[in-house]
N, CA and C atoms as a LAMMPS dump frame, in Angstrom:
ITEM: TIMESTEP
0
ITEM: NUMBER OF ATOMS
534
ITEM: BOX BOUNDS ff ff ff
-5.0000000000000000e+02 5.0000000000000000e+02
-5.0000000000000000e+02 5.0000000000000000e+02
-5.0000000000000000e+02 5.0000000000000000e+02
ITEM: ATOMS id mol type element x y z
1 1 1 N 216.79 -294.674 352.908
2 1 2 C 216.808 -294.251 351.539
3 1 3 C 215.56 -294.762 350.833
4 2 1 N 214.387 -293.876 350.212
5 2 2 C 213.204 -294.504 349.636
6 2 3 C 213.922 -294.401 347.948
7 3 1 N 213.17 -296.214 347.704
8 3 2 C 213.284 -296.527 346.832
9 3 3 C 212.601 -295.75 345.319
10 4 1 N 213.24 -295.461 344.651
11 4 2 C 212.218 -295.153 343.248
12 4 3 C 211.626 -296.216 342.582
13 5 1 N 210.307 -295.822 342.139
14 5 2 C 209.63 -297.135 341.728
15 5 3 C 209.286 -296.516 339.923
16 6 1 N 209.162 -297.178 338.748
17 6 2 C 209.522 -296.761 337.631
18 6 3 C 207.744 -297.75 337.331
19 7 1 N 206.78 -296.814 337.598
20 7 2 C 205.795 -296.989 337.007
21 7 3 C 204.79 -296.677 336.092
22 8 1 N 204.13 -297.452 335.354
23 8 2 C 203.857 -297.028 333.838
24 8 3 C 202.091 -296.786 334.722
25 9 1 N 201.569 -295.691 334.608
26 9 2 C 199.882 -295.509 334.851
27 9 3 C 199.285 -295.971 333.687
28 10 1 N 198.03 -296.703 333.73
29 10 2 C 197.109 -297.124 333.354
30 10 3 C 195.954 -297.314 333.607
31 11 1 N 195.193 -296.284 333.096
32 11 2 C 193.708 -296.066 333.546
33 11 3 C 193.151 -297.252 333.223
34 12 1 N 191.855 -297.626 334.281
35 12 2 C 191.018 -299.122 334.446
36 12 3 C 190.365 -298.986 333.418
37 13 1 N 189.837 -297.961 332.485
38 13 2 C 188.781 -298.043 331.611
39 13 3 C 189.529 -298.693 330.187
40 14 1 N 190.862 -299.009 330.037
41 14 2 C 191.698 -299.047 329.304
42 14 3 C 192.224 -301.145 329.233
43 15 1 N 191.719 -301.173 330.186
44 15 2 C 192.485 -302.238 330.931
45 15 3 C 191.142 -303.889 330.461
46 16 1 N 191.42 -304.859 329.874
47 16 2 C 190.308 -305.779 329.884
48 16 3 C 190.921 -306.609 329.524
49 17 1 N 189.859 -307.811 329.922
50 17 2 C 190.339 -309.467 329.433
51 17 3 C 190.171 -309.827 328.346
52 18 1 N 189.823 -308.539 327.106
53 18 2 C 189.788 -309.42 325.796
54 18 3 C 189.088 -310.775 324.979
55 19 1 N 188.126 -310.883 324.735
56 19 2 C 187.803 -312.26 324.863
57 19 3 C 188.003 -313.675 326.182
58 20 1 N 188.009 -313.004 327.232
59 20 2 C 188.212 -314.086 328.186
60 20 3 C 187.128 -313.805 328.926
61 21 1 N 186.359 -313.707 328.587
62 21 2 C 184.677 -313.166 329.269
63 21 3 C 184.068 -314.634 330.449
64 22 1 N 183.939 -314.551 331.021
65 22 2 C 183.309 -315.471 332.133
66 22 3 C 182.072 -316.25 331.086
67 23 1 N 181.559 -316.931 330.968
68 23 2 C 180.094 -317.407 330.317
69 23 3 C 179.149 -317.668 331.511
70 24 1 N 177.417 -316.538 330.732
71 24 2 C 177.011 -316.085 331.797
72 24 3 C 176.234 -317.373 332.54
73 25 1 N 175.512 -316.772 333.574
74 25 2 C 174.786 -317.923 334.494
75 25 3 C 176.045 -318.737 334.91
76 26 1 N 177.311 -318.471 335.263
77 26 2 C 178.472 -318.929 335.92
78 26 3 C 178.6 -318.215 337.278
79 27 1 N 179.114 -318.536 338.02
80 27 2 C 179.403 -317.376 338.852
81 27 3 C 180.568 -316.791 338.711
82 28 1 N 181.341 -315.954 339.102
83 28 2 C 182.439 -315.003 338.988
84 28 3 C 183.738 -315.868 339.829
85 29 1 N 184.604 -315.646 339.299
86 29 2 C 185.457 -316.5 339.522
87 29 3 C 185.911 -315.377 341.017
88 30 1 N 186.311 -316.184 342.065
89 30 2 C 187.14 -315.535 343.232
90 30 3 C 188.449 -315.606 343.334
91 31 1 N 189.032 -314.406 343.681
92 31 2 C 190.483 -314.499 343.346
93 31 3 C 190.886 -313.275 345.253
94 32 1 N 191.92 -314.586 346.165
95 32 2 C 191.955 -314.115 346.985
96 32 3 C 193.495 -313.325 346.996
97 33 1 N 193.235 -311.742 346.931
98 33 2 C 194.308 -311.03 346.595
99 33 3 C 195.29 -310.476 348.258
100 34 1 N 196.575 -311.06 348.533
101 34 2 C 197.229 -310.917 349.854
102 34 3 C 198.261 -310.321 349.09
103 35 1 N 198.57 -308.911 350.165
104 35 2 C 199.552 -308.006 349.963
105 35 3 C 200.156 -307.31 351.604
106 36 1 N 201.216 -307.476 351.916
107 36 2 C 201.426 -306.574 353.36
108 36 3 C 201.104 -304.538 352.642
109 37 1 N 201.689 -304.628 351.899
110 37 2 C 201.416 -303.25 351.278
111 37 3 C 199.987 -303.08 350.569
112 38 1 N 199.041 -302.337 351.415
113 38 2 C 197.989 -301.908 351.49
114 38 3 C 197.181 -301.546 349.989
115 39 1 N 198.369 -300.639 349.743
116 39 2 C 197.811 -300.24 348.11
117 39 3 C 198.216 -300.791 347.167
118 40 1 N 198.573 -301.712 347.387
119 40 2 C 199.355 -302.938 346.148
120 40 3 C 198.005 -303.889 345.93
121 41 1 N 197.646 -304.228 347.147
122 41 2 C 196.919 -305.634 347.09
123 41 3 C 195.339 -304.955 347.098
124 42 1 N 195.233 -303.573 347.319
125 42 2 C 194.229 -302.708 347.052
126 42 3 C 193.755 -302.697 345.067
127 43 1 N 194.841 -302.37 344.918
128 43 2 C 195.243 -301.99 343.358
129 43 3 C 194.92 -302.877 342.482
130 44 1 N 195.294 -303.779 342.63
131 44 2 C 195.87 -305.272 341.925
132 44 3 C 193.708 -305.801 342.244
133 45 1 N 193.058 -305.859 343.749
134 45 2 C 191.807 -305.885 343.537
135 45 3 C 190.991 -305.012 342.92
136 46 1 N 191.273 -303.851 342.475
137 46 2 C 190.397 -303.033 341.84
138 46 3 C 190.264 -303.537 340.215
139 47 1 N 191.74 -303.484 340.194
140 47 2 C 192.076 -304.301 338.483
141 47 3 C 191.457 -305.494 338.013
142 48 1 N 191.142 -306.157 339.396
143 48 2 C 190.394 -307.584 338.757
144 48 3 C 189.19 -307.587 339.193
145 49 1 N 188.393 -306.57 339.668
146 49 2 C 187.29 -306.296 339.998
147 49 3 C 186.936 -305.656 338.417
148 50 1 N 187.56 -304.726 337.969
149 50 2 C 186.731 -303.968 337.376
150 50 3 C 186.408 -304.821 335.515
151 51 1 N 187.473 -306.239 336.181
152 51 2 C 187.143 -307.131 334.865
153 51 3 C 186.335 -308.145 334.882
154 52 1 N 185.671 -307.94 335.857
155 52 2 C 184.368 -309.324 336.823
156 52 3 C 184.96 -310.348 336.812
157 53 1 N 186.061 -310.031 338.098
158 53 2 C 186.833 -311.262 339.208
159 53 3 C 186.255 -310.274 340.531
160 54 1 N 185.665 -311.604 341.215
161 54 2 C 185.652 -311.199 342.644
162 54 3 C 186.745 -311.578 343.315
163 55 1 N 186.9 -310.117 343.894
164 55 2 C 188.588 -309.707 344.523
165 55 3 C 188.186 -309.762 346.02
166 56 1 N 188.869 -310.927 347.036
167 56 2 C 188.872 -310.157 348.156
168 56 3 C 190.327 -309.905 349.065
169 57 1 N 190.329 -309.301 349.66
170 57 2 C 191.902 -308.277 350.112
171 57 3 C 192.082 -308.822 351.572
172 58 1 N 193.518 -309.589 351.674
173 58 2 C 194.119 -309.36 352.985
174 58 3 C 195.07 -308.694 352.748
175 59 1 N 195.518 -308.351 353.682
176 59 2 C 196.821 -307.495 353.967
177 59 3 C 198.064 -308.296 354.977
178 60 1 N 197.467 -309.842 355.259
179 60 2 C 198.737 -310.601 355.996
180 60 3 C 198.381 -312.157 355.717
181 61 1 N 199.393 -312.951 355.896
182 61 2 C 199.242 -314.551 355.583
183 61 3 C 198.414 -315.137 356.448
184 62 1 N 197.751 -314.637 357.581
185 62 2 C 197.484 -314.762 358.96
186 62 3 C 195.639 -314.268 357.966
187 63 1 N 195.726 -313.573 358.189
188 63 2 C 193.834 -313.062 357.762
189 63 3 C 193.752 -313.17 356.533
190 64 1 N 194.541 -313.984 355.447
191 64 2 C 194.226 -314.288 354.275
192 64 3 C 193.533 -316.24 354.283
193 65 1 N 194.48 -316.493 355.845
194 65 2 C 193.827 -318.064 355.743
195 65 3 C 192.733 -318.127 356.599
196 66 1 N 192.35 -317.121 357.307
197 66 2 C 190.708 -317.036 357.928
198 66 3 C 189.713 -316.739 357.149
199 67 1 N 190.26 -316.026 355.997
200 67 2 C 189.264 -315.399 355.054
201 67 3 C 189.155 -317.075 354.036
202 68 1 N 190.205 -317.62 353.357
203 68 2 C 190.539 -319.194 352.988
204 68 3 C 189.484 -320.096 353.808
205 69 1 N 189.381 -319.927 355.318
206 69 2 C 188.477 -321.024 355.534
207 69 3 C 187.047 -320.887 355.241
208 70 1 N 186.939 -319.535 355.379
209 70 2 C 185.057 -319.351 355.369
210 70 3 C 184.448 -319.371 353.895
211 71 1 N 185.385 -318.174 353.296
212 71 2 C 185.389 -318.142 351.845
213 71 3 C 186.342 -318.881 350.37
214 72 1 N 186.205 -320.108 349.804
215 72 2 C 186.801 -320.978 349.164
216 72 3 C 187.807 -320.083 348.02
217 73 1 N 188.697 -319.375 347.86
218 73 2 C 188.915 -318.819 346.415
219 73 3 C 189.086 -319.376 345.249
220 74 1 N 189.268 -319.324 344.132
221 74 2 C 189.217 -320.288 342.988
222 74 3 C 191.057 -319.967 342.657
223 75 1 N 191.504 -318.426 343.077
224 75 2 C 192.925 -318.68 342.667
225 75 3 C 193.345 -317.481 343.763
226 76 1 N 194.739 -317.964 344.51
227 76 2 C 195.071 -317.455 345.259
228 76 3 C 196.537 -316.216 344.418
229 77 1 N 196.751 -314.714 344.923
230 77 2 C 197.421 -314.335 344.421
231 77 3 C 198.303 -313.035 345.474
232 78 1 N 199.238 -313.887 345.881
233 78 2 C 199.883 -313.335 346.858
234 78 3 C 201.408 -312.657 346.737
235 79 1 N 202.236 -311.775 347.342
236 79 2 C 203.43 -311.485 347.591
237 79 3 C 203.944 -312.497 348.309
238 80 1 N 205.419 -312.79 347.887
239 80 2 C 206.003 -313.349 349.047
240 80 3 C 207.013 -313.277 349.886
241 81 1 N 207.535 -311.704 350.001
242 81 2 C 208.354 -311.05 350.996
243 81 3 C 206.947 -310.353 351.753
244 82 1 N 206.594 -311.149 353.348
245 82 2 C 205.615 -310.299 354.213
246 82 3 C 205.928 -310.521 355.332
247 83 1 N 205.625 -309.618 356.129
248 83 2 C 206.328 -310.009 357.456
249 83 3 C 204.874 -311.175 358.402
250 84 1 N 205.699 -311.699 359.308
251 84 2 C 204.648 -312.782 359.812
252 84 3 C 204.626 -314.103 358.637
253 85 1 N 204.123 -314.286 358.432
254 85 2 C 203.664 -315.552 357.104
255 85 3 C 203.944 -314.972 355.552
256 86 1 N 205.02 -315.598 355.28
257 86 2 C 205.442 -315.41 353.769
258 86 3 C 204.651 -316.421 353.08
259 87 1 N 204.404 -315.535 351.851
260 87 2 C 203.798 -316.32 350.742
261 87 3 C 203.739 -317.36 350.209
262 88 1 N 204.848 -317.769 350.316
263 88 2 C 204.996 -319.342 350.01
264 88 3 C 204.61 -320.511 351.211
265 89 1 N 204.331 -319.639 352.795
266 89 2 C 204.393 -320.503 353.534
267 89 3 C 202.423 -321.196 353.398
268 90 1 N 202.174 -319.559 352.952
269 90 2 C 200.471 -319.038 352.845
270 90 3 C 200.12 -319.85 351.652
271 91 1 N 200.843 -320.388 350.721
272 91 2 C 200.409 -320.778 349.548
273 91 3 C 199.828 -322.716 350.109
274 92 1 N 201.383 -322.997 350.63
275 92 2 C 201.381 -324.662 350.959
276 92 3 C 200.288 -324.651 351.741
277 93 1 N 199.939 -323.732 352.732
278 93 2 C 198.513 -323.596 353.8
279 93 3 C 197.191 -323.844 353.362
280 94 1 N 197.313 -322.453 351.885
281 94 2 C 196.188 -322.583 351.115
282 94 3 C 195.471 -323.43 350.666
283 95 1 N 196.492 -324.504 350.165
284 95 2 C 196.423 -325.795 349.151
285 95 3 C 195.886 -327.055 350.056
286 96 1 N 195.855 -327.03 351.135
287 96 2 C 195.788 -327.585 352.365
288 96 3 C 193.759 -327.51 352.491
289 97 1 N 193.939 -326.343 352.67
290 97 2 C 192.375 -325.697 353.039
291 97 3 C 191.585 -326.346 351.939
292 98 1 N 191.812 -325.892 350.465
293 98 2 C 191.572 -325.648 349.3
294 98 3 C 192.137 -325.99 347.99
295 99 1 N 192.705 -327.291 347.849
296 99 2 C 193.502 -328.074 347.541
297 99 3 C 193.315 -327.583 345.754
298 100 1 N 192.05 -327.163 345.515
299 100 2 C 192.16 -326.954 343.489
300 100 3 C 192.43 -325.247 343.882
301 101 1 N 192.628 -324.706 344.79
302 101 2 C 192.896 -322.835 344.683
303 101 3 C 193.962 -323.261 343.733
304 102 1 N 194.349 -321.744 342.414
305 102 2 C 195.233 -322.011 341.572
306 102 3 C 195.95 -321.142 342.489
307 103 1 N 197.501 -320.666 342.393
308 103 2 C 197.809 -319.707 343.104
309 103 3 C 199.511 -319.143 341.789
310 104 1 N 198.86 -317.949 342.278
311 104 2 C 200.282 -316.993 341.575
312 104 3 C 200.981 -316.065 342.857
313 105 1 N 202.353 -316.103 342.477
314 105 2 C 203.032 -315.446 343.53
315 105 3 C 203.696 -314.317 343.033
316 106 1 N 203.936 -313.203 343.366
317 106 2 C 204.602 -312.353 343.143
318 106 3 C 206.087 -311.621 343.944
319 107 1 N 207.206 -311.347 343.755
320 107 2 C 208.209 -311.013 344.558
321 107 3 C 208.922 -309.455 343.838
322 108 1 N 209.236 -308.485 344.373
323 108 2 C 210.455 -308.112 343.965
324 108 3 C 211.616 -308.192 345.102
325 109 1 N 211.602 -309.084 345.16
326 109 2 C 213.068 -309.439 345.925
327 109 3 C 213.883 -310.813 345.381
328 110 1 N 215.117 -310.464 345.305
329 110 2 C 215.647 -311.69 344.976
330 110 3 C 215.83 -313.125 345.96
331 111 1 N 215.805 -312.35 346.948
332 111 2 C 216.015 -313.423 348.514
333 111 3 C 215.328 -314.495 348.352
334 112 1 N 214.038 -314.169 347.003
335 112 2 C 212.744 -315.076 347.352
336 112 3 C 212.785 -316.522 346.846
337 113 1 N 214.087 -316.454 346.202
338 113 2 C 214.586 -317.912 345.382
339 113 3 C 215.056 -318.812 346.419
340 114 1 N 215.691 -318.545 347.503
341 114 2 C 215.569 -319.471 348.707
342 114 3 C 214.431 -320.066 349.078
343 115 1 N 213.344 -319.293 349.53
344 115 2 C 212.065 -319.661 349.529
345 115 3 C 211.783 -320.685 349.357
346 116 1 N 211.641 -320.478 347.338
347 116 2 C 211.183 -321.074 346.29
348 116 3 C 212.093 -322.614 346.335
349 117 1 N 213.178 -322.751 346.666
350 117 2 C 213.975 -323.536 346.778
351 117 3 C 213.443 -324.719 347.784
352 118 1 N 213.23 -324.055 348.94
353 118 2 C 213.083 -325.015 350.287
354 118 3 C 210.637 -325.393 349.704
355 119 1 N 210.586 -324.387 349.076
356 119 2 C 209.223 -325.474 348.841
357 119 3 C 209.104 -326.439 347.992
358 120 1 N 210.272 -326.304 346.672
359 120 2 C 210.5 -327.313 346.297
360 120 3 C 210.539 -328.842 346.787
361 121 1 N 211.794 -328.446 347.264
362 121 2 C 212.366 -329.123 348.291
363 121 3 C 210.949 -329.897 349.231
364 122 1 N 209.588 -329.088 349.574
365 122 2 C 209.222 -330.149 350.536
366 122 3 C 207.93 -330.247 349.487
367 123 1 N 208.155 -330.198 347.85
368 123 2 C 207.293 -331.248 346.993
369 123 3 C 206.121 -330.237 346.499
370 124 1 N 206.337 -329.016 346.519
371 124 2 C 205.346 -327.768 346.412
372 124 3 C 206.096 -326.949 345.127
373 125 1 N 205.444 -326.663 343.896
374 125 2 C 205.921 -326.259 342.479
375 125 3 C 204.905 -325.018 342.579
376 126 1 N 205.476 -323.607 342.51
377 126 2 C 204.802 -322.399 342.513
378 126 3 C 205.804 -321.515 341.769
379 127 1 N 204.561 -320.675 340.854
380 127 2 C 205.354 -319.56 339.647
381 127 3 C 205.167 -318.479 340.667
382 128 1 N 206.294 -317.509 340.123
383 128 2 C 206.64 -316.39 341.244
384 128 3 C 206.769 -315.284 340.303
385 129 1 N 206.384 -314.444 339.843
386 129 2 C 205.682 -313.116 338.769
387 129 3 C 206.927 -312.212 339.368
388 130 1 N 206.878 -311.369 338.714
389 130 2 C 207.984 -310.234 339.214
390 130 3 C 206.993 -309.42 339.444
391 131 1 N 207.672 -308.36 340.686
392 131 2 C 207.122 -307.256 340.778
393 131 3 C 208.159 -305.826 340.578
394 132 1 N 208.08 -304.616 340.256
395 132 2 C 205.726 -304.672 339.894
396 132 3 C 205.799 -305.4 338.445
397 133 1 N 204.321 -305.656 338.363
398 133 2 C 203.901 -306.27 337.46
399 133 3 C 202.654 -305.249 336.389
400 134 1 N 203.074 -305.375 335.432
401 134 2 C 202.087 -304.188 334.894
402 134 3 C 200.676 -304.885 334.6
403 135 1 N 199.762 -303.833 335.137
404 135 2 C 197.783 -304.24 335.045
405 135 3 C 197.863 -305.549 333.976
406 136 1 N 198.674 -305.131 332.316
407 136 2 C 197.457 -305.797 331.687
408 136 3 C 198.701 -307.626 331.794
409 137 1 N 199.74 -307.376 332.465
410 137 2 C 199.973 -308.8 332.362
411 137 3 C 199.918 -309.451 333.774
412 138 1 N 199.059 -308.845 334.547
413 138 2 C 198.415 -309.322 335.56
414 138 3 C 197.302 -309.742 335.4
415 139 1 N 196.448 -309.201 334.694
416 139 2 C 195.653 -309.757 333.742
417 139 3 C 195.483 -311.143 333.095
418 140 1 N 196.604 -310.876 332.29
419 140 2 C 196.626 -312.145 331.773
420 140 3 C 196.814 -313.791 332.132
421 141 1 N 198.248 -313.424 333.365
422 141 2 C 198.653 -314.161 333.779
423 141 3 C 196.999 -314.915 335.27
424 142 1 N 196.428 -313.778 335.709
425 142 2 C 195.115 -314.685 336.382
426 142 3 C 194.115 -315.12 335.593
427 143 1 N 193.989 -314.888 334.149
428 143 2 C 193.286 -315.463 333.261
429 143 3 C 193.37 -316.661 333.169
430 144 1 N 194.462 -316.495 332.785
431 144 2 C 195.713 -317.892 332.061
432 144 3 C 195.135 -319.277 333.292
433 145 1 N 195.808 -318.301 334.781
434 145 2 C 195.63 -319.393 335.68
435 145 3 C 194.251 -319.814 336.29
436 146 1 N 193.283 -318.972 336.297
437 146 2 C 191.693 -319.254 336.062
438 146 3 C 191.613 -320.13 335.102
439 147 1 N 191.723 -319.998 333.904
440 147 2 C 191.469 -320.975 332.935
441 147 3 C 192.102 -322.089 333.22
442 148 1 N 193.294 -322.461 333.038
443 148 2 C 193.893 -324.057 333.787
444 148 3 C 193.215 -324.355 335.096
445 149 1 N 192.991 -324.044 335.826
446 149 2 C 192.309 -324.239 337.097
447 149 3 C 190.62 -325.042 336.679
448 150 1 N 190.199 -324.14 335.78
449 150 2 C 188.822 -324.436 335.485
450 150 3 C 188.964 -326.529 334.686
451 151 1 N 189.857 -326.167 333.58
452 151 2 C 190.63 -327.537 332.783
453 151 3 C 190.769 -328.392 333.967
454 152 1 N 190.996 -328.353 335.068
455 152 2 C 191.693 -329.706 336.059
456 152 3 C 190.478 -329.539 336.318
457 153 1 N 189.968 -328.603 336.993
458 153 2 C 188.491 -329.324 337.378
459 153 3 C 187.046 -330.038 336.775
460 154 1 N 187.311 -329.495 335.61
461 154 2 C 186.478 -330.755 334.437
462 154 3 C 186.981 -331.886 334.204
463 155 1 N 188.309 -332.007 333.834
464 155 2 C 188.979 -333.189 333.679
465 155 3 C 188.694 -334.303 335.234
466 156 1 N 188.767 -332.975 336.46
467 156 2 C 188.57 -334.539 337.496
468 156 3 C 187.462 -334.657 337.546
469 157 1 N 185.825 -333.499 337.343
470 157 2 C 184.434 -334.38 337.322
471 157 3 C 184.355 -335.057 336.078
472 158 1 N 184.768 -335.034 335.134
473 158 2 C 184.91 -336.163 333.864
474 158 3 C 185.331 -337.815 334.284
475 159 1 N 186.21 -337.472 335.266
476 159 2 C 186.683 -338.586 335.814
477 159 3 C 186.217 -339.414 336.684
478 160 1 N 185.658 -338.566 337.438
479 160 2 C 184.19 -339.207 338.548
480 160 3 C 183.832 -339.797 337.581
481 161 1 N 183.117 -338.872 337.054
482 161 2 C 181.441 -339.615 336.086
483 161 3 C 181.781 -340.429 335.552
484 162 1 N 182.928 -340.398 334.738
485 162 2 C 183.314 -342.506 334.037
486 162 3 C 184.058 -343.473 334.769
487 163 1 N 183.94 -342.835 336.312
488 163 2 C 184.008 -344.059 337.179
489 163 3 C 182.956 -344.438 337.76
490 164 1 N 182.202 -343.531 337.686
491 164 2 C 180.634 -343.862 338.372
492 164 3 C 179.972 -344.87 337.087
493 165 1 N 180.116 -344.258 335.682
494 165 2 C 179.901 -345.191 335.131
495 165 3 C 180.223 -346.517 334.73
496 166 1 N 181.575 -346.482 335.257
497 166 2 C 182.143 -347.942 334.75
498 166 3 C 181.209 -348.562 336.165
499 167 1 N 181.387 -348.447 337.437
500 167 2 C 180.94 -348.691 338.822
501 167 3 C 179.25 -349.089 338.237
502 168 1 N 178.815 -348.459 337.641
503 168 2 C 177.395 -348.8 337.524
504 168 3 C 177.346 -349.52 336.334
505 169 1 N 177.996 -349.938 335.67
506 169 2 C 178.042 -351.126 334.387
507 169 3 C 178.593 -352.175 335.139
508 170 1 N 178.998 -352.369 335.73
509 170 2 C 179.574 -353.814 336.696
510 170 3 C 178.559 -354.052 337.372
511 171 1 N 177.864 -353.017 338.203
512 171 2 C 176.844 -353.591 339.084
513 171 3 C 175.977 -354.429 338.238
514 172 1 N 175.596 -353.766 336.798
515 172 2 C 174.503 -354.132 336.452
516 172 3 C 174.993 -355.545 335.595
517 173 1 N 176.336 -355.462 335.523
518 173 2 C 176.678 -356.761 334.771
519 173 3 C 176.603 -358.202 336.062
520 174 1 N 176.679 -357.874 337.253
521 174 2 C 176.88 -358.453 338.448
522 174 3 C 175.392 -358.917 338.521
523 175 1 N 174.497 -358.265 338.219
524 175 2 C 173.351 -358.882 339.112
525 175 3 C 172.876 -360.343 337.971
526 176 1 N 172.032 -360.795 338.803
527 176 2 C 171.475 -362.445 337.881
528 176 3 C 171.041 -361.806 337.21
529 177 1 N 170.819 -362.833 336.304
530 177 2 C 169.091 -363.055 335.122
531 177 3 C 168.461 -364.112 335.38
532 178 1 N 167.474 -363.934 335.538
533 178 2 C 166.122 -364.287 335.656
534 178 3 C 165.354 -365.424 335.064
């Protein structure tokens, strides 16, 4: 029995981040998009391509963490009903490889709260989006998580640097005088 799917079209020329513009001489944020369904995870990269996110596409949990080792993503954004390596297993993997990837998950299945349960369970906290999910709050929601992603990572080189500085005010309090 094929399912009916109750979808709203929305042309790309229609579709933007609104004031969430990259600032230039940055590079483009990477966003590694895993889908078993071809034109989902096709779709979903065109959408964040055509808002300058570099999108790149697996189609399994398996060639999304080969693509993870060579290429670093800044936020991972996966399904997590797939056959072979479910999403959540691909996420704890990710974080592994690539420990600041932000990652968003998406399900339409309910089964997926078990999942979500047992990663709890082994100390792993991941938001799970419904599917489908419409363009512009897909949008938002990899904005959202680009932007927090970007926040932890200033906050921890902030944190270096005033340990490097405290580290280099001791040295210099350490040495004699003369």
């Amino acid at each position: 029995m094929a399912r009916k799917l109750n979808f709203q079209t929305v042309p790309l020329a229609e579709l933007s981040l609104k004031d969430r513009t990259q600032p230039s001489g940055l590079p483009k944020p990477i966003v590694l998009v895993v889908d078993d369904e071809a034109v989902i995870a096709d779709t979903r990269a065109m959408i964040l391509q055509h808002n300058g996110i570099s999108a790149m596409v697996a189609y399994s949990g398996k060639s999304a963490l080969e693509i993870a080792k060579t290429i670093p993503a800044d936020l991972l954004l996966a399904d997590v009903s797939m056959p072979g390596m479910n999403g959540i297993d691909l996420a704890t993997a990710i974080r592994q490889i690539i420990p600041n990837c932000g990652i968003l998950l998406f399900s339409g299945q309910a089964s997926t709260v078990d999942l979500l349960e047992a990663a709890r369970a082994a100390g792993q906290e991941f938001t799970i989006l419904p599917k489908p999910l419409h363009p512009t709050e897909l949008l938002a929601r990899v904005s959202d998580a680009l932007e927090s992603r970007a926040r932890r990572k200033e906050s921890a080189n902030l944190n270096v640097i005033a340990a490097q500085d405290q580290q280099s005010r001791l040295t210099i309090a350490k040495e004699p005088s003369r």
